[in-house]
Each structure stands twice: as C-alpha cells, then as structure tokens.
N, C-alpha and C positions, 0 to 999 in steps of 0.2 A: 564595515569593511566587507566586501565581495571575496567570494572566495570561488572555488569550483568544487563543484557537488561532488566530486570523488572525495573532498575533506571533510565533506561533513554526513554523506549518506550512508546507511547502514546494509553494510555488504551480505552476498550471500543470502536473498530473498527464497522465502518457500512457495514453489509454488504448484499446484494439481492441474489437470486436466480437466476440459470443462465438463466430462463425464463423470467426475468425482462427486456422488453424491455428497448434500451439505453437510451431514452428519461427522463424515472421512473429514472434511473440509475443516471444522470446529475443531475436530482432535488434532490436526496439524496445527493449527494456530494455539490450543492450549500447550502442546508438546514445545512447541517451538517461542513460547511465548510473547505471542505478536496480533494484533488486531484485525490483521489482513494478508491475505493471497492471493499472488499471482495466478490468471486464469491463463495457461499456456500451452502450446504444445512444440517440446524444444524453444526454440529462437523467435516461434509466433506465438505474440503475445494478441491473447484474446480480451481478455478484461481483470479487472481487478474485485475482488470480493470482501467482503468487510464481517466484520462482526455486526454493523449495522445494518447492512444488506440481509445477513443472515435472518437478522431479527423484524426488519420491516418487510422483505420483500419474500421473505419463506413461514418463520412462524406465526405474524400477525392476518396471513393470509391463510393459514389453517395448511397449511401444504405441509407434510411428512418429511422432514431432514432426510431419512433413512433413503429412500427414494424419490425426493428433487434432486436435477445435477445442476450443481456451481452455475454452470454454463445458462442455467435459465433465469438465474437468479443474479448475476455477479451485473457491475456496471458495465457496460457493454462497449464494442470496439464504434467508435475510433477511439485508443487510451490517447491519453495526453501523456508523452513523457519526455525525460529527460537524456542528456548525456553526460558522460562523467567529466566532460570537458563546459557543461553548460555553470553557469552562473546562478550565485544565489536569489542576486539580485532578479534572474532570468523564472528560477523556482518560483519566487515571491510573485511575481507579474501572475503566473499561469496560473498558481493557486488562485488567486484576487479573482481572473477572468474566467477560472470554470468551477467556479465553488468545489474543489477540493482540499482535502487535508493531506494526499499523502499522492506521491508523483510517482510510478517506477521509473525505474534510469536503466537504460540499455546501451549496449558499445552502438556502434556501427553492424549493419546488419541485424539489428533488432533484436541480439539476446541478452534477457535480463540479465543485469548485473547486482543490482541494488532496487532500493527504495530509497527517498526522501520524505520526511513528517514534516508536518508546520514545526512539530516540538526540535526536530534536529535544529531547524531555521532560526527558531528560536534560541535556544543553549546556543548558538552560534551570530548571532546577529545581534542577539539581546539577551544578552546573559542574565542581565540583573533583572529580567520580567517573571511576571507569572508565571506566564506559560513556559518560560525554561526551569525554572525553581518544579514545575508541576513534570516536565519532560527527563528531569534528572531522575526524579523520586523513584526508589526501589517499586517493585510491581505489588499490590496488597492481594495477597495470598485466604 
C-alpha cells in the first residue's frame, strides 16, 4: 500500500555545516543516535554524510577527523530528495535508481524536514521482512 513519506519518515533530521569537522560530525550522529547528516546551510541543503562516508571516504584515507570538514567528505550535491507529499512507492523507485539507503525530504523551498531509510520503507511496506524485523530492533549499545 502507498502512502506519503510524511507517514512514514523520521522527522526532525540533524544536521551540521559543511565546515563541521568529521569528528563534531560523529558526536552529533552518536548523541542523536542516527547513521547520518544533513550537510546544510539553513534551507541549502549541501550533501548528506553517513557513518559510512565517515569511515570510507575520511578514515580509510588516513585523513584526521579532527580537522577534515563534513563538506569534503559527505556525498555531494545534487541530493536526491524527497517531499512530504512524495510517495513510497516514488521513495522506492529513487532508492533502486541511485543506489541509496536513506533520501532526505524537504517542504518546498528546500528546507529539510525529515529523512526517509530503506528500514522506514520497509516497517511500512513490508512488515513481515527482514529488513523491517532488523529496522524495528532497539539500537545495540
């Protein structure tokens, strides 16, 4: 069943400035306990940065957290996103066609409102899958 990404995405996104060294960048995401953030400044959204960007494209590259910014490291503009009025089924397509896992969603005029995960997609699409059973599960600590 189709729904609209305001039902099912996770409101209330964090997100830094692309001058936020990665290090500032990792304590927001553990604090707030989330995978990823918003590369933004206000209502422009720059890029999206990951725990896995973090890890591929700063540590395995010997580059210093302390001093790389978000901005040289995050996936970079053009973002692919959403609106709270777009569809899951509309989520699902974009994911498939730019290999991502996680879409931010913005009103009109382009200020982040939210994120969308495959796992929301999932809990909501496909309750009875893995990947919802694994998108439910408490965080392990």
């Amino acid at each position: 069943m189709t729904r609209k990404i305001r039902d099912v995405m996770s409101p209330g996104v964090a997100a830094v400035e692309p001058m936020t060294t990665v290090a500032r960048a990792a304590r927001v995401m553990r604090e707030q306990d989330v995978g990823d953030v918003l590369v933004a400044y206000d209502c422009d959204l720059f890029g999206v940065l990951t725990d896995r960007d973090i890890v591929v494209r700063a540590l395995a590259d010997g580059r210093d957290p302390a001093d790389t910014t978000v901005g040289s490291v995050c996936t970079p503009p053009p973002v692919v996103t959403l609106t709270p009025d777009d569809t899951t089924d509309r989520a699902l397509d974009l994911m498939r066609r730019h290999a991502v896992r996680r879409l931010p969603v913005v009103e009109r005029g382009g200020c982040p409102v939210g994120i969308v995960s495959l796992g929301d997609l999932a809990t909501t699409e496909e309750p009875l899958s893995v990947l919802a059973d694994i998108g439910k599960a408490a965080p392990s600590r």
